[in-house]
C-alpha positions, 0 to 999 in steps of 0.5 A: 955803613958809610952813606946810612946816616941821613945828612940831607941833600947836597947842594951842588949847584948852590951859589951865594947870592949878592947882599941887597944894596939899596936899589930902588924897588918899583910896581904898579903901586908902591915904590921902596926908596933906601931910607934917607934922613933928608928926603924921608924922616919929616913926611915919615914922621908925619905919617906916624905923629900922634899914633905912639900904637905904631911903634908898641912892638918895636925896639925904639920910638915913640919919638917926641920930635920931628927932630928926634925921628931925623937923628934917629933916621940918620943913624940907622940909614947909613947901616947895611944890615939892617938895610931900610926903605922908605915905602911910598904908595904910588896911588896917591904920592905919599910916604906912608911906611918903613921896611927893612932887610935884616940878618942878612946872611948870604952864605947861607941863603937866608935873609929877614923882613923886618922894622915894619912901620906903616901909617894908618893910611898905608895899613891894609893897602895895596902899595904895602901888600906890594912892598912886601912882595917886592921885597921877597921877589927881590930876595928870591930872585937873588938867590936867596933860599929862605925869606923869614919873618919874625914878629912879636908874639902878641902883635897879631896883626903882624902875624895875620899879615905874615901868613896872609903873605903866604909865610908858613908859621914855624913856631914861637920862641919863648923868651926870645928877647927883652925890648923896652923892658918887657919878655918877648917871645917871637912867633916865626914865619918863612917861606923859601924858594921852592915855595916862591913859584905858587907865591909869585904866582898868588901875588901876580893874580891878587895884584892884578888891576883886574882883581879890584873894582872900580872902588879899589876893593878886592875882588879875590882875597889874597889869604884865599890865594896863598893858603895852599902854598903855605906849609903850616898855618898859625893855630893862633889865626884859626887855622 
């Protein structure tokens, strides 16, 4: 009979929202810049130098020279997709991280986090939480219906930090790719726009100045806040 098959829901009112174009993205703590090998590959690079571990789960680096890392910024800063910015964390002036969109796909709503790269001094701060939520309120204010993160299946700290974002946990790919050599299998996080309301919610709480001391330390964790807007968990994480 015509109609028995399930199809899924029609989306009549669905409009294909704009591709990121590099505009500045700015809070109370962090401010993404669109990566420029003249304004940022030197202090980036400083930032990175002597930590070769920051760059074990992605597809380039470590780089030898300041030089290196500036032609290496030049190529890729140019492209739209990957699309980069360059993190600063507004507390104390300093570029301390890279970002990016990626697999940009508006015709079907989807679009990608990826190309993290954070110093030491960013990792765990409230500028890079930040960052990353600006990221997503961008994407979702858009118009975007899926915002996904893919990490290296063995890189846990990625995977502690998607989930603590409030991404569901969708599964692992298994031989995923080939990067530097090495099998990779892709453990993959989402969340999507009817998942944004609670999440925006969660992040406008645990960002709040009122959520820290005096010494900076939270005061609500915001794992605790986003858990019951997550779908699924990572059983690799405990639950």
């Amino acid at each position: 009979m015509p109609g028995s098959r399930p199809l899924g829901p029609l989306l009549p009112d669905w409009r294909e929202p704009p591709r990121p174009d590099g505009q500045v993205l700015e809070g109370r703590y962090a401010r993404l810049e669109k990566l420029d090998a003249e304004r940022h590959a030197g202090v980036l690079f400083g930032a990175f130098e002597r930590r070769d571990e920051v760059w074990d789960y992605l597809p380039y680096g470590p780089f030898s020279s300041a030089s290196q890392y500036h032609r290496w910024v030049r190529e890729v800063a140019g492209g739209d997709d990957p699309l980069f910015y360059a993190i600063r964390d507004l507390d104390t002036g300093q570029y301390g991280g890279v970002a990016s969109f990626l697999r940009i796909a508006p015709q079907m709503g989807t679009i990608e986090l990826g190309h993290i790269n954070l110093s030491p001094q960013m990792q765990g701060s409230r500028a890079a939480t930040e960052a990353f939520w600006l990221m997503m309120r961008w994407a979702f204010d858009a118009g975007y219906r899926r915002f996904e993160w893919k990490c290296h299946a063995l890189n846990m700290p990625s995977r502690r930090a998607a989930q603590r974002l409030g991404l569901s946990y969708e599964g692992v790919f298994r031989q995923h790719m080939i990067v530097k050599g090495r099998n990779r299998d892709s453990a993959w996080f989402a969340a999507t726009d009817t998942d944004w309301p609670a999440l925006s919610e969660a992040f406008s709480v645990w960002l709040s100045p009122a959520n820290f001391d005096a010494d900076g330390r939270q005061r609500e964790r915001l794992t605790d806040l986003t858990q019951l807007v997550r779908v699924s968990s990572d059983p690799a994480l405990g639950g």
